[in-house]
N, C-alpha and C positions, 0 to 999 in steps of 0.2 A: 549401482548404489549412489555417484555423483548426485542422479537427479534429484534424488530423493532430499539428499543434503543438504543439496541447492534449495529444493522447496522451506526447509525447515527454517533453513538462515534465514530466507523470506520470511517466514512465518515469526520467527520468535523475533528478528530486527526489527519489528514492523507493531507487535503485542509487546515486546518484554523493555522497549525503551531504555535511556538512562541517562541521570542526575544531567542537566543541563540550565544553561542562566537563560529564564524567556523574556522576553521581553515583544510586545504587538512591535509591527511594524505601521506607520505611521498612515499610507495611503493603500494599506491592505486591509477588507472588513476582517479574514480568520486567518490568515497567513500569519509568522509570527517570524519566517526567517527569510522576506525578500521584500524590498520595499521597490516600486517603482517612480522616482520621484518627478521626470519629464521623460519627453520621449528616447531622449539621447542616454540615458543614464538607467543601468538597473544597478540595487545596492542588496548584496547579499549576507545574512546575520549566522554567522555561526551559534549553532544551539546549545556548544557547550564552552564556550569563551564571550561570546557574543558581540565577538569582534565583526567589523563589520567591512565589505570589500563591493566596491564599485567598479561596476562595469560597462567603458563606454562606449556607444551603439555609433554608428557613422553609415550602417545601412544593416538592411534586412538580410538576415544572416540566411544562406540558402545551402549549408552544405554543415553539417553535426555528425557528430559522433555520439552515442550515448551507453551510458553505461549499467543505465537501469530500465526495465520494462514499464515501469511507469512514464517515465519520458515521451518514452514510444505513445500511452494512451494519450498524452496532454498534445504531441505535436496530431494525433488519432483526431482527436476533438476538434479540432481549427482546420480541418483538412490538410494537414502540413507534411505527412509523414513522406512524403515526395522528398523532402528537405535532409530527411537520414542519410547517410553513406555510409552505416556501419555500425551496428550496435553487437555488445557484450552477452554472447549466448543468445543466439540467432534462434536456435529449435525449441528454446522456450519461451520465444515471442510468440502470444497469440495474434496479433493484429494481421489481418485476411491482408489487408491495402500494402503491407509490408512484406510477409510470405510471398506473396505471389509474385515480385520485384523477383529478379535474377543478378542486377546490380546493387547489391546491397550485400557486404562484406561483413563477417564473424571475425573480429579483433580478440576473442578469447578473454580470459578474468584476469582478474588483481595480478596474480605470481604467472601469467604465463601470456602477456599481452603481444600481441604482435605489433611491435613497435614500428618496424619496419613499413609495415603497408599503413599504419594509422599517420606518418609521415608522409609515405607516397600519396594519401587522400587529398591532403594539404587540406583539413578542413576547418571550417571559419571557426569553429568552437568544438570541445569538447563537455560533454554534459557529466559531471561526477559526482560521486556522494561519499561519504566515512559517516563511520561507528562508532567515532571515539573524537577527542581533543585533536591525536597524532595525525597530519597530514600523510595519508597513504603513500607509502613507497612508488609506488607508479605515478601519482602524480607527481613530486618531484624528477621523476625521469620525465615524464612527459615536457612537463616544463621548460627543463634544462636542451631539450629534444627542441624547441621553438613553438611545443601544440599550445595555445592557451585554454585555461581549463576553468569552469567554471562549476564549483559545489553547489549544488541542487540539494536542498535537504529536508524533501516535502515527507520524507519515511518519519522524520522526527514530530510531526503536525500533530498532535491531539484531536482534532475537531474533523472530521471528515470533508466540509466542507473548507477547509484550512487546504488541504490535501487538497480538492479539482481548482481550487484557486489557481495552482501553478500552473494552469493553463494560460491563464491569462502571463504569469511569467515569459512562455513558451510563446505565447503573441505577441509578446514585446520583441525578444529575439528577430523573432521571422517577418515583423511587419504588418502584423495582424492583428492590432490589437483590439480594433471596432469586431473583430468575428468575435475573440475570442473573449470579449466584454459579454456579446451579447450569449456566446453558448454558459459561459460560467452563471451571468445571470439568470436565465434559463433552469440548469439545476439546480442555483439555488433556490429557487419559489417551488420548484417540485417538490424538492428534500425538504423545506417548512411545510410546506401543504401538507406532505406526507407525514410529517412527525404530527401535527396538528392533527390530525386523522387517528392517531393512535390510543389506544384504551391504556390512560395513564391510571387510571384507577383503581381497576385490580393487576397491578405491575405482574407478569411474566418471570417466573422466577430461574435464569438462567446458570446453566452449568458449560463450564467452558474446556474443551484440549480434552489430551492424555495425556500419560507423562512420556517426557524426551529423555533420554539418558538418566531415566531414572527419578527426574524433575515433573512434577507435575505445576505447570505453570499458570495462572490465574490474571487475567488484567484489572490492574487498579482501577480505581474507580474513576481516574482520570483519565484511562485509557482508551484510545482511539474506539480498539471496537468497544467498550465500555459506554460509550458515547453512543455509538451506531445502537448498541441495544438500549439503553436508556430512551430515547428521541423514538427508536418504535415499541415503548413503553414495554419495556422488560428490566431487571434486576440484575447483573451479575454476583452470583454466589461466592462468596469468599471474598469479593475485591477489598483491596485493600483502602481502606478511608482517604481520598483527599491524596490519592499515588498515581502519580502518568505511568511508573515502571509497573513492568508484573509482578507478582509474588509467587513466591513457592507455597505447597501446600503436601501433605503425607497422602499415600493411598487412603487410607482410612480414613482422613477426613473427608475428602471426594467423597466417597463410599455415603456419610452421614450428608455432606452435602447434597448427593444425591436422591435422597428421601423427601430434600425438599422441591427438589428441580421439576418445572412443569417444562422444559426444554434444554434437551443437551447439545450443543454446537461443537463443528470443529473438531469430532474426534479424528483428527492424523488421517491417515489418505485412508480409511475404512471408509467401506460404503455399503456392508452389510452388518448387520448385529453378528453373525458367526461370526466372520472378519476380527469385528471387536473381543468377544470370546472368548476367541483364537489369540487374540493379542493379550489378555489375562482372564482366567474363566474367571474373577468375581466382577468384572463387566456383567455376567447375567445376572447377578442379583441387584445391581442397580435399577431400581426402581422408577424410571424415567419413561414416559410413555411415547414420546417423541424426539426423535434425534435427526438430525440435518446435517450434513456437511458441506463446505463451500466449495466442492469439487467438482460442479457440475459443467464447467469449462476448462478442462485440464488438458491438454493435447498431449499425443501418442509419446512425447520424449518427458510430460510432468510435468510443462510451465501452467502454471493455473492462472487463468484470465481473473480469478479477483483479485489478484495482488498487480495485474496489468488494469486493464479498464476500470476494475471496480473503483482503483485510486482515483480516477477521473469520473466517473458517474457515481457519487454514493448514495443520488437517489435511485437508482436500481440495486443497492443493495438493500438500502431501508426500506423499498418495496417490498422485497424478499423477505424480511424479519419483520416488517408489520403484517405481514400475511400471515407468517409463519405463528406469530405471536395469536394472533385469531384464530389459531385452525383453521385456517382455511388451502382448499387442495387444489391444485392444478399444476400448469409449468412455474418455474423459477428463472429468475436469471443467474445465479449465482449456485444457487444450493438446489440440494437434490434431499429428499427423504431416506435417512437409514432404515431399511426394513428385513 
């Protein structure tokens, strides 16, 4: 059941956002919580105080801990991930370059970290994120322990392209910043090209999730994937006017919202229509002709490679949802067809 868990917390921390002060960062085009202002100096913006903490560079950092699988894609991107020593939930990193390492240590989550060997690493940084205002309890331990630690807060990004940004983050760390200029610029002409490409015209009218503990949750219209379907010219159904966070929404409205839906995304780790069903038979009277879900890179323990790479390449995701949006049929990178 853990992994399952695990995936969800990804899934709704990442869709369901909250209230935070934004504010652009000054030498970032979409980033909104890291600024890099010379080479010696990176400045990081907390997204719900929007205090802001600098961190100063003295060489290329060659030894990280991190604590989220997106990390892993951004040091992925730069060729960097050499530079890991130990990230948080080892069996549901997808990254091949890192897997197949035999020195590269599992330090365990929030309430159950292994302090002890994150000490013994002695590593030059640790990569960390929170969900809230409240400085997480382990980093304070950390801290006080001598690890310095550094909030990484690209989960909170609106703009998908805000998100592969932090790679360039990640090449300021490690030294790299000329690669990792050129790979971020890179995706970004893809991911314009690609929305540029997109049938804005008769908009795709999206339906999003099931319900979680009874919550059926919907992305505002400011919201990350709200964005990603917008730019490959589709609608999110329900969203909420002018909202980064999710909304809630009743069975029954789904039910009506889905009469309108020309594409259903993202239904929960289903991969077949029974599946769905099975999970409430008035799934089959929704009236949705096409359903997809993002689980077509999910490995045997349930880490799902879009909430890893997809955060670093969005133009393989917006491939996937312009495609999708078109009817059109073949492989995917991300998603797979519910049938």
């Amino acid at each position: 059941m853990r992994k399952y868990f695990l995936i969800l917390v990804a899934m709704f921390a990442v869709s369901c956002g909250t209230d935070r002060a934004v504010g652009p960062a000054e030498h970032t085009r979409y980033a909104s919580f890291f600024d890099i202002p010379d080479a010696s100096h990176i400045v990081t913006i907390s997204p719900y105080t929007g205090e802001a903490d600098t961190l100063l560079l003295t060489k290329p950092l060659t030894n990280l801990v991190c604590m989220s699988t997106s990390h892993v894609a951004y040091l992925d991107a730069i060729g960097k991930s050499s530079a890991i020593s130990a990230v948080s939930g080892l069996d549901y990193v997808s990254s091949q370059a890192l897997r197949s390492r035999t020195d590269v240590y599992d330090i365990g989550y929030e309430a159950s970290l292994d302090y002890e060997r994150i000490v013994a690493l002695k590593p030059d940084l640790l990569l960390a994120y929170s969900v809230s205002s409240v400085k997480p309890q382990y980093v304070t331990k950390l801290e006080s322990l001598g690890i310095q630690v550094l909030m990484v807060s690209d989960h909170m990004e609106d703009h998908p392209l805000a998100r592969a940004e932090y790679i360039r983050l990640l090449g300021a760390l490690t030294g790299t910043m000329d690669k990792a200029d050129s790979a971020f610029a890179a995706i970004e002409q893809r991911y314009l090209s690609l929305s540029a490409s997109a049938d804005t015209l008769s908009r795709t009218k999206v339906l999003f999730n099931v319900p979680y503990n009874d919550q059926w949750f919907i992305p505002g219209e400011d919201n990350y994937m709200s964005q990603l379907v917008r730019d490959a010219g589709g609608v999110t159904l329900g969203a909420e006017r002018g909202a980064r966070n999710s909304g809630t929404i009743s069975l029954e409205r789904a039910y009506l919202l889905s009469k309108d839906a020309d594409v259903w995304l993202n239904p929960g780790q289903c991969q077949t229509r029974a599946q769905l069903n099975a999970m409430n038979p008035l799934f089959g009277s929704f009236s949705v002709g096409r359903i997809y879900n993002n689980t077509l890179r999910t490995n045997s323990e349930g880490g799902n490679d879009f909430w890893e790479s997809g955060a670093a390449r969005p133009d393989l995701v917006l491939e996937d949802l312009v495609r999708i949006f078109k009817g059109e049929e073949g492989s995917f990178n991300y998603y797979l067809e519910v049938d």
